[in-house]
N, C-alpha and C positions, 0 to 999 in steps of 0.2 A: 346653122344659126345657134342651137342648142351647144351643141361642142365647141362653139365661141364665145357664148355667156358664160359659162361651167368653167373655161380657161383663161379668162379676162383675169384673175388677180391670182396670186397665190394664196393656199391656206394656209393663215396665221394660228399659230399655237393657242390653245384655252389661255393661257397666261396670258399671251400680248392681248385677246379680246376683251381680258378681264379688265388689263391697266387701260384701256382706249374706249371701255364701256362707258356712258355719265353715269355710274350706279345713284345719283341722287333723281336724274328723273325716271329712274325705276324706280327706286323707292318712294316718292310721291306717287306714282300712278297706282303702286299697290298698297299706299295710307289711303288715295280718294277710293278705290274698289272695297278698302275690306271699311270706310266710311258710309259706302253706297249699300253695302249690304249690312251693315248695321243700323243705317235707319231706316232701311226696307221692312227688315224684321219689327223695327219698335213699331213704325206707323202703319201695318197690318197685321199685327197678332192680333190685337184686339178685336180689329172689324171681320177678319178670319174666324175666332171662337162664336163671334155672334151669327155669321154667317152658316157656322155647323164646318167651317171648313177647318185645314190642321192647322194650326197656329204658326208654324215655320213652313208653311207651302211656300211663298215668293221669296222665304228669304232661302232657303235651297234651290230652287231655280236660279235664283239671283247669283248665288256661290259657285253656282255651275256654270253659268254666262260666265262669269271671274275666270271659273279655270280655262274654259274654251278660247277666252279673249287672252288671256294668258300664253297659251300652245302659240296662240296666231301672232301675237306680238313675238315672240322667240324664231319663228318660220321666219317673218318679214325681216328680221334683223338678220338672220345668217344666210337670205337671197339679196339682200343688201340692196340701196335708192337705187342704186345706178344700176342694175340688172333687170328693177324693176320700171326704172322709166324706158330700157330699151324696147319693155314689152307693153309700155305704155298704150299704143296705139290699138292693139291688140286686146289689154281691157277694158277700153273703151266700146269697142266692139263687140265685148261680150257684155257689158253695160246698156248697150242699146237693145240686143237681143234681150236680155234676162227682163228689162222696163216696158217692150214690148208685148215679152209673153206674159208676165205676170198682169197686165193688164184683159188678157186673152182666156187665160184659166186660173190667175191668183184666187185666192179665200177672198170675200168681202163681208165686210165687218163696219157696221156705224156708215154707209155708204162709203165705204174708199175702199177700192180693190188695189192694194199695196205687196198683199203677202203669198207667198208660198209655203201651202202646210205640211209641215214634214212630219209625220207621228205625231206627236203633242206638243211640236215646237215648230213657229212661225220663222219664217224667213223673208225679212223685207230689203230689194235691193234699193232700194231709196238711199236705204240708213248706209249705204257702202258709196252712193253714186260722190261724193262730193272726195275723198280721197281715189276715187277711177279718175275723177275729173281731174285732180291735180298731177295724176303721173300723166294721162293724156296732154295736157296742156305742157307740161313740163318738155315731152318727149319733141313737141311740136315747134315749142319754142327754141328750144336744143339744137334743132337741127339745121336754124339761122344761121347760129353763130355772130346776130349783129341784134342791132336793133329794130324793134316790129316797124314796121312800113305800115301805110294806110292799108293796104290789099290784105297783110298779114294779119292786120289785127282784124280783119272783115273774119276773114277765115278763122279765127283762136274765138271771135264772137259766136260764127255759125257752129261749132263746135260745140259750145257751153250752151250753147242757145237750144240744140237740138233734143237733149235729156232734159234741161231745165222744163220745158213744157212736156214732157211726155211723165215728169213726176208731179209737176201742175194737175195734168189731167187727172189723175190718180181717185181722188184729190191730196195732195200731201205739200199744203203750202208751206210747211215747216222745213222741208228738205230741199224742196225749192229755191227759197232763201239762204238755206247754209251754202248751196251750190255757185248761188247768184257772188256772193260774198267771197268764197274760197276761191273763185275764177276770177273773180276783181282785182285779189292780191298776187294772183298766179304772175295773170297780166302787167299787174303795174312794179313790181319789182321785178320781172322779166324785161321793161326797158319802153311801155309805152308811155309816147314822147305826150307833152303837158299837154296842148292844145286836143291832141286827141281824146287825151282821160275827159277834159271839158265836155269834149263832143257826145260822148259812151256817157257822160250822167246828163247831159241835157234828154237824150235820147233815152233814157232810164226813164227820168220822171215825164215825158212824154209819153210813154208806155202805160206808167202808171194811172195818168190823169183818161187814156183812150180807155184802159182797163173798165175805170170807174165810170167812165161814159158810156163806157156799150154794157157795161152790166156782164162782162167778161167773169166775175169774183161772183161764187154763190152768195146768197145774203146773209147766211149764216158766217162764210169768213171775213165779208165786210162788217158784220156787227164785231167780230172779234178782232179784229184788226183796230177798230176805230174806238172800241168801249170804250180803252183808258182813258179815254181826250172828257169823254162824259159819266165818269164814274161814279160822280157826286149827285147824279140824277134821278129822283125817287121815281120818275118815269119807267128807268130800264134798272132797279133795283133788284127786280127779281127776274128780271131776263140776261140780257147781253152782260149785266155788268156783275152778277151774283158771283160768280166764279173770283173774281178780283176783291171786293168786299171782302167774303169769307177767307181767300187767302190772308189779306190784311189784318183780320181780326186773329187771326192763327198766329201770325208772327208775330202783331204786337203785343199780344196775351203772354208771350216766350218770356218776357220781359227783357233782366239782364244774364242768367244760368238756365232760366226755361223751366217746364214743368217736370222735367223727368222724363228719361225713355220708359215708353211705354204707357204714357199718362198724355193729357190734355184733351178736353170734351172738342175742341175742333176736329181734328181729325180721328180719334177715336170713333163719333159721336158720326162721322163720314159727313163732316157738316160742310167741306172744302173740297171738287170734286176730282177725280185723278191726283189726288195724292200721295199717290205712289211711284206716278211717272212725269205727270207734265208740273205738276204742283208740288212734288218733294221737296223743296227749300221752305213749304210753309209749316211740314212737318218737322225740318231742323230748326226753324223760327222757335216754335210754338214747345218743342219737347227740349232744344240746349239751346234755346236761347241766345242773345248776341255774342255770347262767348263763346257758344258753339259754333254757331254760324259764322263768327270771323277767325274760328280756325280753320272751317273749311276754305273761306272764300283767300285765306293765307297761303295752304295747301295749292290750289289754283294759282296764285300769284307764281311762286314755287316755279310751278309745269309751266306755265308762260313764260318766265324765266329761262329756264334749261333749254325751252325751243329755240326762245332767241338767241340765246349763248349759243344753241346748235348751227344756226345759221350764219351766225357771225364768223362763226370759227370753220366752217365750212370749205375746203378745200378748192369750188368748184360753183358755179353757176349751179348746177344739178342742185344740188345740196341747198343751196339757197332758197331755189323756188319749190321745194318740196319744204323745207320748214315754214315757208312764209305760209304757204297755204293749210298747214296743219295748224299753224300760231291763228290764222284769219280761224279757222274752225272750229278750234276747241275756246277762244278766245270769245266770240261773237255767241256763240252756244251760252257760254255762263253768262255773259254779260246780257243777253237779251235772256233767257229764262230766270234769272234771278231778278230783274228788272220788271220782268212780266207780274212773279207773283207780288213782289209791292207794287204795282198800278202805276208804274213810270215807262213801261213797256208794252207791245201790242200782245194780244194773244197769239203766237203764231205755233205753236204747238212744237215746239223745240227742246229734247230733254235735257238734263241736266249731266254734263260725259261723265258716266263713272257712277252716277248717283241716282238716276233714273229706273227704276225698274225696266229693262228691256233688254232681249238677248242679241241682236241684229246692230245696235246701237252701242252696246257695252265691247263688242267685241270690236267693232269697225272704229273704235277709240283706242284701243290696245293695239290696233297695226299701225295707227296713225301714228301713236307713241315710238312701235317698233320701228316706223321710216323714220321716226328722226334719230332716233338711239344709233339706226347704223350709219348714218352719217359719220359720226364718230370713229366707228369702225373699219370702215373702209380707208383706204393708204391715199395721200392726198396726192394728186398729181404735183 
């Protein structure tokens, strides 16, 4: 099987990979990295010196995650989509096992046993499940060659369905959701017929409403979930809703160029919490300001962009359903954590790709990139 993946295409010269590469959504993915670790660095030196810690401690780990997600985006482009969805099923597989154990002997931390600790660096297979799930699903639907039936789509559901609750249990409602979302688009640009799509969101928000009735959601994720709707409530001012206020007041203080890297008593002052991971857009609010902020949220336009350009121009079904579900993921990520920290969005703990301090996250963004880059690369049928 090996000796048949390895001899599926020819190798093409560095020249032809060069002209067939999109160098523009490389180079956006490595404007938002070396953007992520420059507001890493501004919105923790300060609370680092105060803390007695070294002022560039996150933002060199951060640099480091870069290069590592780096190596792995460059791996995934030259094993290419379709070598990778052959072996789809298989990391899936190893997906179920790694969600298993790390539930069995992971680190826990803040009650969520999510990670795997390796020397001084955490490994979360959450943060990789929602691109396993898209070659899984990919490989699956692949092998129709038509459109999903009701039985087929039971089976692509039980599939998504079976990791989705074992990162649920975790508890890692934020991964959950990207999972939920990247298997939606998998599905529905794979060819699920309309009256079914109905059926899968009636059965959704059915889910939902059992969730909230059996007290299924801890309380702490139902307050987070639901803050936004009551933000404006001196009731949960300083509970449920603190986190969203503070962000609010971080960004709108930014004004229109912001206070300066390095400067602003909100996060400086650690007045806004996790802002460095789940809240870092209130630190580019608050330090550059809407100028700064709508060059990032530009940059992103960008990569959503080139995904779907990858897609469109895709030689192949394969191709298609691996960019949709990378566009559904890096797409819903910004859109719901930038959403989050102004109070239009639920708390769901979703980082920001690229820009989040995390190593598990930063890097599982960079392969996501590398599958769609080789789209490109590969010879179209």
């Amino acid at each position: 099987m090996m000796q048949a993946l390895v001899q599926d295409r020819p190798t093409p010269t560095w020249l032809a990979l060069a002209r067939r590469l999109d160098l523009v959504l490389v180079a956006v993915t490595l404007a938002l990295a070396a953007y992520g670790s420059l507001i890493v660095y501004s919105a923790t030196k300060v609370p680092n010196q105060q803390a007695g810690i070294g002022p560039t401690y996150y933002f060199v780990h951060q640099a480091a995650y870069d290069v590592v997600g780096l190596v792995a985006m460059l791996l995934t482009m030259s094993v290419g989509y379709r070598r990778l969805v052959r072996l789809g099923l298989i990391v899936y597989g190893f997906l179920l096992v790694a969600l298993v154990a790390v539930m069995a002997v992971g680190s826990s931390t803040l009650g969520s046993q999510r990670w795997f600790s390796i020397g001084p660096f955490q490994l979360q297979p959450s943060a990789f499940a929602s691109v396993g799930l898209v070659l899984a699903l990919t490989a699956a639907i692949d092998r129709w060659q038509e459109r999903i039936t009701a039985r087929r789509l039971v089976a692509l559901v039980v599939m998504a369905v079976v990791p989705i609750l074992l990162v649920f249990k975790q508890p890692d409602l934020g991964s959950a959701i990207l999972m939920l979302v990247t298997s939606a688009a998998v599905m529905v640009v794979g060819g699920v017929k309309g009256r079914h799509l109905v059926i899968l969101v009636l059965l959704g928000l059915a889910t939902v409403v059992a969730a909230l009735q059996l007290h299924l959601l801890h309380s702490y994720q139902l307050s987070r979930l639901t803050s936004f709707l009551h933000q404006n409530s001196n009731a949960t001012f300083r509970t449920s809703t603190y986190n969203i206020q503070q962000s609010k007041y971080a960004i709108s203080s930014g004004g229109l160029a912001g206070k300066g890297l390095f400067r602003g008593s909100e996060i400086t002052g650690g007045y806004v919490p996790a802002f460095s991971t789940d809240f870092i857009f209130s630190a580019v609010g608050e330090q550059l300001g809407f100028l700064g902020s709508s060059v990032l949220l530009v940059l992103y336009s960008i990569l959503s962009w080139r995904i779907w350009r990858a897609a469109a121009r895709s030689g192949d079904r394969l191709g298609r359903l691996c960019a949709a579900g990378v566009l559904a993921l890096l797409g819903f990520s910004v859109f719901e954590n930038v959403g989050m920290t102004m109070g239009i969005m639920p708390v769901a703990g979703i980082p920001l790709p690229l820009v989040s301090y995390g190593g598990s996250a930063v890097v599982n963004t960079f392969m996501a990139v590398g599958l769609v880059a080789s789209i490109g690369l590969e010879p179209s049928h």
